[in-house]
C-alpha positions, 0 to 999 in steps of 0.5 A: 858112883863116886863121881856122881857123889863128887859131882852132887857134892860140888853142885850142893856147895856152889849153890850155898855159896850164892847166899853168902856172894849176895849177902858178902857183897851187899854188906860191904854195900851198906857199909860204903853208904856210910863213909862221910864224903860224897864221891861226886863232888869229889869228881866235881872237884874244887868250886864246882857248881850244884849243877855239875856235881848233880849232872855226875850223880846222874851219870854215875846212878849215885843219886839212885836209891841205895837198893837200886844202885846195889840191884843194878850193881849185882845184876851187872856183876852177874853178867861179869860186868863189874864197872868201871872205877869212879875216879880213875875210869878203869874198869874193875876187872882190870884192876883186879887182874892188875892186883890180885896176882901180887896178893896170891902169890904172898898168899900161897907163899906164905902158907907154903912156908907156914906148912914146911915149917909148921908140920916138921915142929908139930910132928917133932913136938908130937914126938916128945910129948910132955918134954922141955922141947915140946913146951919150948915148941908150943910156947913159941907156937902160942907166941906166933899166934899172939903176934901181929903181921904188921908189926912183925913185918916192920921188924922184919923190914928194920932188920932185913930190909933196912939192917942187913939190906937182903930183901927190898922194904917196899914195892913189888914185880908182877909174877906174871913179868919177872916170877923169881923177883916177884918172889923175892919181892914177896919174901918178907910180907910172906914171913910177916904173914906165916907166923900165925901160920907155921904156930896154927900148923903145928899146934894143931898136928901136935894135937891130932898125933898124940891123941892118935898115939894115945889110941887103942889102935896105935897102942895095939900096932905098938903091941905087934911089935911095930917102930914108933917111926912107922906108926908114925909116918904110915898110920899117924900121919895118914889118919891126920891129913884130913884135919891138916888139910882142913887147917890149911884151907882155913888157913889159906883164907885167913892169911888172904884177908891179913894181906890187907893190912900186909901189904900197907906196911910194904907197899905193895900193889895188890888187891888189899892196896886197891879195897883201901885206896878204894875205901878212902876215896869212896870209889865203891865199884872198885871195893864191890869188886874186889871183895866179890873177887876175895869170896869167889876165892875163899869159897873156890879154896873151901870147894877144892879142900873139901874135894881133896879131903873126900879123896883122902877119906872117901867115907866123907862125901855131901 
């Protein structure tokens, strides 16, 4: 019966996510016919004829009605035929098994980090509600949240990189060639995204555990006789894990969209380097891809919390 609940609950959830693949895609689109330029006198090149520049248009369907180009595009996307790039002719699904690796793994990284620093400062700031070091905590944590990456990666970059020379300021390896200095590669853009992160993990943990603490339930376990650090670690940390999962998806997501950005300042070859050179150059197989490839994953991370959550808690189902 649970499986079955399991099961209708993923089939409930992949079919809603269609609409939001089909209107993610068409959007960004829309917004490429919008960027100045034309990609097929770009092909041309310089004192190219008409005709040359109108022989590429045709061959590329660029001279197409947009809602044509956009059907043809997304029926050949359902057959995960994602095209090939205008300018350098590679197809997209390379490049995006080329580049979505390196974003992944700052991704992962980076809420790692923000989760194994992030819970013990919530759970310490829970612990001493009302207290200077609670204060001092949520402040930092609101200053985190203030922050931007990139600036803070450039920081990071000027003290560690140039300063202290401990990490590399730019480039990057594949963890598919060499994991450990992929790693080490992606330690600094990691930090510049997790300051959000550890502030989000902690505010929000500090939240939940001292609204459970304040319940008539832990108050009654403190009746019983029970240590603060037992009803801590066996209650309140278990009745939690729900919203703190739920935190970590949503987490998860925002810190893949930051990569974007991230990945400018350090120069790294990933799937946000790929949607801006793209973005720049017109080249719009490439952003169709690449986006369509970032929604999958969100919708994907959304699925697997929701699933972990019903197997903390199996009152939630679909």
């Amino acid at each position: 019966m649970a499986n079955r609940v399991k099961q209708r609950m993923v089939g409930a959830r992949l079919l809603q996510s269609l609409p939001i693949l089909v209107l993610a895609t068409f959007i960004v689109f829309c917004l490429m016919q919008l960027i100045p330029g034309d990609v097929a006198v770009t092909l041309a090149g310089e004192n190219a004829s008409m005709e040359r520049i109108e022989q590429i248009r045709e061959a590329h369907g660029l001279n197409q009605p947009f809602l044509v180009q956009y059907g043809q595009w997304l029926g050949h996307a359902a057959q995960g035929e994602l095209g090939r790039s205008l300018l350098s002719g590679e197809p997209v699904a390379r490049t995006i098994a080329r580049t979505f690796p390196n974003t992944l793994l700052i991704a992962v990284y980076a809420v790692l980090i923000s989760v194994l620093v992030g819970v013990p400062l919530g759970i310490l700031a829970a612990t001493r509600a009302g207290s200077p070091l609670d204060s001092a905590i949520m402040g930092a944590a609101s200053l985190g949240v203030a922050v931007p990456n990139f600036w803070f990666g450039m920081i990071l970059v000027l003290f560690l990189a140039l300063g202290l020379q401990w990490f590399p300021a730019t480039g990057f390896v594949s963890p598919t060639e060499d994991f450990s200095g992929a790693l080490w590669y992606a330690t600094l853009p990691a930090l510049a995204l997790c300051t959000n992160g550890i502030a989000e993990v902690a505010r929000q943990l500090r939240g939940s555990l001292v609204e459970i603490q304040s319940s008539q339930h832990v108050r009654t376990l403190h009746a019983k006789g029970l240590s603060p650090a037992r009803i801590l670690w066996k209650h309140g940390l278990k009745n939690v894990s729900v919203n703190l999962l739920t935190v970590v998806g949503l987490l998860f997501n925002k810190i893949l969209a930051a990569t974007v950005v991230v990945e400018a300042v350090f120069a790294i070859p990933g799937i946000g380097s790929s949607i801006v050179n793209a973005v720049l150059q017109g080249d719009f197989p490439v952003v169709q891809g690449a986006v369509l490839a970032m929604v999958v994953t969100v919708i994907l991370v959304n699925l697997c919390t929701d699933l972990a959550c019903t197997v903390l808690d199996p009152r939630i189902h679909a």
